[in-house]
Each structure stands twice: as structure tokens, then as C-alpha cells.
N, C-alpha and C positions, 0 to 999 in steps of 0.2 A: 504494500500500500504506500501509495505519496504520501507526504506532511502538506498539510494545508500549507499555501503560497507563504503567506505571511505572519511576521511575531504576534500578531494580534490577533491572529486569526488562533493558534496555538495557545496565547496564553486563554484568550474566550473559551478554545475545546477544553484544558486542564479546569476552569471555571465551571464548564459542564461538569465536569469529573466529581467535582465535589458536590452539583446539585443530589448528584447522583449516590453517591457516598461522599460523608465528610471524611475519610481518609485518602480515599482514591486518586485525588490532584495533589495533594503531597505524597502520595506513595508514587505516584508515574513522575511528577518533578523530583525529586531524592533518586529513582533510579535511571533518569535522563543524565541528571549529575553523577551518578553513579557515587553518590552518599554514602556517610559508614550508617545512617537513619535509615536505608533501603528497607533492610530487612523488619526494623521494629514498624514503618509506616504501614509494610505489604502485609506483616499479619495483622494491623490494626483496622485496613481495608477488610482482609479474609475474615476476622468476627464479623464485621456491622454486616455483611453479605450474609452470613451464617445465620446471624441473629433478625438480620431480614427475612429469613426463609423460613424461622420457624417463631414470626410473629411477638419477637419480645417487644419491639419498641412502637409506639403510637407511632400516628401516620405524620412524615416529617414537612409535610404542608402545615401543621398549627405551629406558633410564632417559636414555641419554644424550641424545637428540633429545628425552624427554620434559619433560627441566628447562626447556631455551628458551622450550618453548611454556607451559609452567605460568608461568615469569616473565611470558611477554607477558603473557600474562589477570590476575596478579594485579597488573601496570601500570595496563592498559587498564580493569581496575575500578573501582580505589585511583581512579584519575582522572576517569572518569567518574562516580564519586560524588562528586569533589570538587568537580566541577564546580556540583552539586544541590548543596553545602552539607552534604556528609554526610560527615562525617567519624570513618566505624566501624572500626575495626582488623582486623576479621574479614572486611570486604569481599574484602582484599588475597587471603586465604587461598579465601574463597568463588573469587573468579576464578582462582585457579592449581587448584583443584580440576574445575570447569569445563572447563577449558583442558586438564588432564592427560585429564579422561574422554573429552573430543572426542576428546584425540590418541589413545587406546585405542581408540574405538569405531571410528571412519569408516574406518582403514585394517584392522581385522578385518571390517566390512561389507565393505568394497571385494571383501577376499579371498572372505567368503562368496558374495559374488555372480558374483564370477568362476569361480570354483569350482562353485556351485551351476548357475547358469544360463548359463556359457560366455561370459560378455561379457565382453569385452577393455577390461582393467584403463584403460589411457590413457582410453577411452568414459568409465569410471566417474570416473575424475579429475575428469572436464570437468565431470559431474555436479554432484559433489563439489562444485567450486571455484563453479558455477551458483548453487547451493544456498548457499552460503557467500554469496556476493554478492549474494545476493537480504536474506539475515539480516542482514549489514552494512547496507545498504541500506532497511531496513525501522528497524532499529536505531536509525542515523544519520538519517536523513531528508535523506541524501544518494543521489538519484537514479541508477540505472544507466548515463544520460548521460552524468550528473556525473565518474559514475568512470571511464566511456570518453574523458569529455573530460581528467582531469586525467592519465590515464595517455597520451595519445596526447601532449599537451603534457610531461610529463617525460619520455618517448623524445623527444623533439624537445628538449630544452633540453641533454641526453646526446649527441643525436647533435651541435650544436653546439658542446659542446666537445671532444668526440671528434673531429671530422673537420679542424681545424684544426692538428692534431697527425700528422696520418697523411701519408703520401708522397702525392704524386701517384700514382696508375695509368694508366697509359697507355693508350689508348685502343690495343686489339687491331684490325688488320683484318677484316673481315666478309667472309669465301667467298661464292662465287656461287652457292654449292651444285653447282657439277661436279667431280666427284671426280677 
């Protein structure tokens, strides 16, 4: 896939990112920069995904979920303008405008389409989140690979300091299957 034409164009899509998840435009900016933050943003995006699909968090169109995600985008803007040398004030606000419309629209589509045409919301997530990472991805000119590989390597870098920490388990015996 091309990168959109232009920085602006780029920093709008990462803006998208975060309407979309507030991790998601700083997890594809940290891994454009190729960040030592890659890996804690990529699994901070993999929960709010996770926790999208099995319905923990209210819908992030009412104000209070919609500030995080308007902060992400006018981060992920601010910075990836900065990055070009572009240093506009109005960016910041450009990307939390972005970032708030996403967070309004995708989960009113979601509904309409679950509603309209019976498909089961989690399906529409995956969608969603699909969509989302292909835009990231297009964005950053960071590969879908790249994000399978940096997200598979921060659960591995998690699960090694997590598993050091935890008790043994005992190995259970295994039945012969006769009851």
C-alpha cells in the first residue's frame, strides 16, 4: 500500500487511529519511530481491542471516553507534524477533532449495522480494528508484519517478566479416560 501524498494527510490518518482506539496512533507513531515505547503502546492498543470485543467499556461517543481519544489525535498530530518541521498550533486541535468524529462515527456504524443487517457486533469490531490497521499501516509505512511482529515480541517481553513472578503450578495428573 502507498502512504497518503502528504504530512497532513498522515498525521489526520494516525488522528483517525486514535478515534478508533486511544492507543492505536501512538502505538503506529512509537513504531514508525521505531520507539523503545513500541512495544508497551502495541499491547496497550491489543487490550482496548480485546476489551472492545468482549464489551467492558461504555460506548466511547459519550464525552467521557471521548476526551482520551480527542487527546490521543491531537498528540499523535502535534507530533507527527513535528516530525515534517511543521510547527502549526491548529494541527493539535485539527487531530482531536478527527479523533473525537472517529470516536462518534465507527461505534454509531457498528450499531447501525448490527441493527440494520443482524451482524454480530464483536464481527464488526474485528472489522473495525482490520480497517484501523490497514490506515495505520498505510499511514506509517509500517507493515502489517511489522505490527504482528512487534506485538507478538511485547507479549513475549510481558510474558517474561510476568512468569518469573508467579508460583509454580503443579503439574495435574492426566486420567486415562475410564471413568
Amino acid at each position: 500500500m502507498t502512504s497518503p501524498k502528504t504530512p497532513f494527510e498522515r498525521a489526520m490518518a494516525l488522528a483517525a487511529l486514535s478515534g478508533f482506539k486511544v492507543a492505536l496512533g501512538p502505538a503506529f507513531l512509537a513504531a514508525k519511530r521505531r520507539s523503545p515505547s513500541t512495544g508497551t503502546w502495541a499491547l496497550a492498543a491489543l487490550g482496548e481491542m480485546f476489551l472492545d470485543k468482549v464489551g467492558i467499556f461504555p460506548p466511547r461517543y459519550r464525552p467521557a471516553l471521548m476526551i482520551p481519544h480527542a487527546l490521543s489525535g491531537a498528540y499523535v498530530a502535534r507530533e507527527a507534524m513535528k516530525e515534517e518541521g511543521v510547527h502549526d498550533p491548529s494541527i493539535p486541535v485539527l487531530g482531536a477533532v478527527v479523533a473525537a468524529g472517529v470516536a462518534c462515527v465507527a461505534p454509531l456504524a457498528r450499531i447501525a449495522l448490527n441493527r440494520g443487517l443482524g451482524m454480530p457486533d464483536a464481527f464488526l469490531g474485528l472489522g473495525e480494528d482490520y480497517l484501523a490497521l490497514n490506515l495505520g499501516s498505510e499511514a506509517t509505512g509500517v507493515s502489517l508484519g511489522q505490527v504482528s511482529e512487534i506485538t507478538r515480541d511485547a507479549v513475549e517481553d510481558l510474558r517474561g517478566q510476568i512468569a518469573p513472578s508467579l508460583p509454580s503450578i503443579p503439574n495435574l495428573p492426566v486420567g486415562t479416560g475410564r471413568g
